[in-house]
C-alpha positions, 0 to 999 in steps of 0.5 A: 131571406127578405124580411132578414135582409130588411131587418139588418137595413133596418138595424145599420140605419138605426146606428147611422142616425144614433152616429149622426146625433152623436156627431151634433150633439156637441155642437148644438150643446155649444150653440145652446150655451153660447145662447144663454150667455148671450142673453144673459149678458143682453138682461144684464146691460138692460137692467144697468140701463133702467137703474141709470134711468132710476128705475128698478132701483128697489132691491138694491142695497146701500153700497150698490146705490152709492156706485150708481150714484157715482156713475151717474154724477160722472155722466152728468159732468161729461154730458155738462162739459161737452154741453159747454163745449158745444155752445161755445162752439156754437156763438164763435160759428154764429158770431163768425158767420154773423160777420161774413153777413155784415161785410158782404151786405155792406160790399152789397151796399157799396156796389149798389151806390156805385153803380146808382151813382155812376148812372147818375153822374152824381158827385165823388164826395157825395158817394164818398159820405154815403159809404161812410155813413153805411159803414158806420151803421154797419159797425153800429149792427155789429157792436149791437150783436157782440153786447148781446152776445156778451150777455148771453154768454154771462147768463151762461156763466151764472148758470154754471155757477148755479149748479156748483160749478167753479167760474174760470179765471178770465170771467172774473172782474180785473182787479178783484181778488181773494183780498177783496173779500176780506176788505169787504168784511172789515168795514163791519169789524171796524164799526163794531169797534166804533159801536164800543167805543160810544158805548164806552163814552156815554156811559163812562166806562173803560174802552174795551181790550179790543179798542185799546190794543188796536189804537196803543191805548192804555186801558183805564183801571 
């Protein structure tokens, strides 16, 4: 009676853990899936990242090439514009604070003298020419630091220029104009023209078509 009693626990145990597998296999069939995706995608995103780094690029064909090509050159000119960005921000800040230096050293200067002078019981004028003569030093710093940041900022501007990159507007010379270029190329047309009309000259010959349509002459026969 015991051993039937122990084979019947035995059999209901049995289908009580095959009931719970059956519960949780879906689950965990889920997390599996879920997983594989997850790494996947993981594998995928490292891949594009050392294809933008140039590297594992070997079996990828024309058309892929072109589209990394173009991500690339994206990135490339958002990295180059805020890099601009950031160095144009960069001298106002340094320019701005470089100021702040240079009044509250020259209010430090003229604090200094009044307090010298005054324990001194030197003259008013005498400190009045001094503080004149600081400022004017002062102002000299000043305008030294502002040419250098000038030439800073044209040698920032050339190297734009350098990569294909078109100059703005107000970096041009005042005056200067699509025109100019061609006034530029005319002195050379004209002296061409001249070169044929000496030519014409010393060796008696008719003035080219050129020539005489320009100055209204009548070519000889």
């Amino acid at each position: 009676m015991q051993q039937v009693l122990a084979r019947q626990n035995m059999q209901s145990n049995k289908m009580e853990n095959l009931d719970n597998h059956h519960d949780h296999a879906p689950i965990e069939l889920e997390d599996n899936r879920t997983h594989a995706k997850l790494m996947k995608d993981c594998m995928d995103k490292d891949r594009q990242l050392r294809q933008l780094m140039g590297e594992d690029i070997q079996e990828l064909d024309m058309d892929d090439l072109i589209t990394l090509e173009k991500q690339m050159e994206r990135g490339l000119s958002r990295v180059l514009k805020m890099k601009g960005r950031t160095y144009a921000i960069t001298r106002v800040c340094i320019g701005y604070t470089s100021k702040c230096a240079a009044r509250l050293c020259g209010s430090n200067i003229k604090i200094k003298l009044l307090l010298g002078y005054k324990s001194k019981g030197q003259n008013a004028l005498v400190l009045h020419e001094t503080l004149h003569l600081n400022e004017i030093t002062a102002l000299k710093n000043q305008g030294a630091f502002l040419k250098e940041e000038n030439e800073q900022m044209k040698h920032f501007v050339h190297q734009q220029m350098g990569r294909g990159e078109k100059p703005p507007s107000d970096q041009l010379v005042p005056g200067q104009s699509d025109n100019s270029i061609s006034e530029a190329c005319s002195p050379t047309i004209s002296q061409s023209c001249h070169g044929h009309s000496d030519t014409s000259l010393k060796l008696g010959l008719p003035f080219p078509t050129e020539v005489t349509r320009k100055w209204g002459l009548t070519p000889m026969i």
